[in-house]
N, C-alpha and C positions, 0 to 999 in steps of 0.2 A: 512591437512594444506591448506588455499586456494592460490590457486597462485596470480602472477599477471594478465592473463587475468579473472580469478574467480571477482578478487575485481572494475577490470577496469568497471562492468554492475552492479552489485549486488546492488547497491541501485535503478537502473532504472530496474532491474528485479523485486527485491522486489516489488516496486510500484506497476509494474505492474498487481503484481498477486494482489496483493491488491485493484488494480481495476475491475482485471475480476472477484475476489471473492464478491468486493460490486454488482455485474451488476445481480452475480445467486444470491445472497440474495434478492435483490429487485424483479428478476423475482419470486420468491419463494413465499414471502409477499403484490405480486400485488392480490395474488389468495387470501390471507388468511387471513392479515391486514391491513387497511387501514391506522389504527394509527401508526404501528410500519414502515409502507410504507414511512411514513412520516418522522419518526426521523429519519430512518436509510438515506432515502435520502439526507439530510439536511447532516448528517456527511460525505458522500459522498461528495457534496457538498464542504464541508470544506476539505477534503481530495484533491480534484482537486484541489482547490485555493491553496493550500500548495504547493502541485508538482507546479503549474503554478510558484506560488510567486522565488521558488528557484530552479527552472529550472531544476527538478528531470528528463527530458522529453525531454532539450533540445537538440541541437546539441551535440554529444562527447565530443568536447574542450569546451564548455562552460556547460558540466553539472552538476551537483552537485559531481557525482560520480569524475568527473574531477579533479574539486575544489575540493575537498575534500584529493585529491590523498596521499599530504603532511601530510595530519595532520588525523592519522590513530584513533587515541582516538576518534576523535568528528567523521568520520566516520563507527566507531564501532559502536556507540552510536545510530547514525541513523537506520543501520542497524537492531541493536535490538529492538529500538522501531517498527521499520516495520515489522518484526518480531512478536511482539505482538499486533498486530495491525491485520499480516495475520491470528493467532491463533484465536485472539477476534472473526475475521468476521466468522471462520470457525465454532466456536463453538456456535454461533448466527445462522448460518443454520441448525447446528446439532438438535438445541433446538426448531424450524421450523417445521424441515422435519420430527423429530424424530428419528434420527439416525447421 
């Protein structure tokens, strides 16, 4: 069961890895694809505008993870999108690399 300090990061962890997972994808398809360099950038892209837009990134008291602290459904929610989201990127390297 996660605690309260587990839930007080977890959407700004999440992110996170979801950032450093797009950085090896791209380093991965800078060697291989030019095209696929390109869409996965672009959703990168969209991916930081989001964290930006709702503050997934910012200070403590004002970050998503923050805001969200009350209302445990719509932060579940995010959660598990990011979640499939860390999955998607991972199995997009998998398919890459070959492993």
């Amino acid at each position: 069961m996660a605690t309260d300090e587990d839930t007080n990061h977890q959407i700004y962890d999440l992110a996170e890895n979801c950032e450093d997972l797009f950085e090896d994808l791209l380093l991965v398809l800078l060697r291989t694809s030019d095209k696929q360099y390109r869409i996965v950038q672009e959703h990168q892209q969209r991916f930081e505008r989001w964290t930006g837009y709702l503050g997934v990134f910012a200070a403590p008291q004002a970050s998503l993870d923050s805001r969200l602290k009350s209302d445990p459904d719509v932060r579940d929610l995010v959660t598990q999108l990011l979640e499939i989201l860390k999955r998607n990127i991972q199995h997009g390297e998998s398919l890459v690399t070959g492993w």
